[in-house]
C-alpha positions, 0 to 999 in steps of 0.5 A: 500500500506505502508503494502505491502511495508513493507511485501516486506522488511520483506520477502526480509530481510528473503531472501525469496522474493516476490515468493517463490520457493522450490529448494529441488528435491523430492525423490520418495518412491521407491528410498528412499531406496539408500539415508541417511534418515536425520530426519523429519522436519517441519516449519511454514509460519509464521504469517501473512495473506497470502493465499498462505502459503504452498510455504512459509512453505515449503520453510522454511522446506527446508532451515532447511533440507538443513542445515542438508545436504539434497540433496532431500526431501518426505513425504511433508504434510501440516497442516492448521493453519488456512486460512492464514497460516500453517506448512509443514512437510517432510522427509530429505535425504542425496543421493549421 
C-alpha cells in the first residue's frame, strides 16, 4: 500500500496522474499531406512495473511533440521493453 502511495506522488509530481490520457488528435495518412511534418519522436514509460505502459509512453511522446508545436500526431508504434514497460514512437505535425 506505502508503494502505491508513493507511485501516486511520483506520477502526480510528473503531472501525469493516476490515468493517463493522450490529448494529441491523430492525423490520418491521407491528410498528412496539408500539415508541417515536425520530426519523429519517441519516449519511454519509464521504469517501473506497470502493465499498462503504452498510455504512459505515449503520453510522454506527446508532451515532447507538443513542445515542438504539434497540433496532431501518426505513425504511433510501440516497442516492448519488456512486460512492464516500453517506448512509443510517432510522427509530429504542425496543421493549421
Amino acid at each position: 500500500m506505502r508503494l502505491l502511495f508513493h507511485a501516486c506522488l511520483f506520477m502526480a509530481g510528473l503531472g501525469l496522474g493516476t490515468s493517463v490520457i493522450a490529448k494529441l488528435p491523430e492525423l490520418p495518412e491521407a491528410e498528412a499531406s496539408r500539415c508541417r511534418p515536425l520530426g519523429d519522436v519517441s519516449a519511454n514509460s519509464g521504469y517501473g512495473k506497470n502493465p499498462n505502459w503504452q498510455p504512459i509512453a505515449r503520453t510522454y511522446a506527446e508532451k515532447k511533440a507538443e513542445s515542438l508545436g504539434a497540433t496532431h500526431i501518426n505513425s504511433i508504434q510501440f516497442i516492448s521493453g519488456g512486460s512492464f514497460n516500453g517506448e512509443a514512437r510517432l510522427k509530429a505535425f504542425a496543421c493549421p
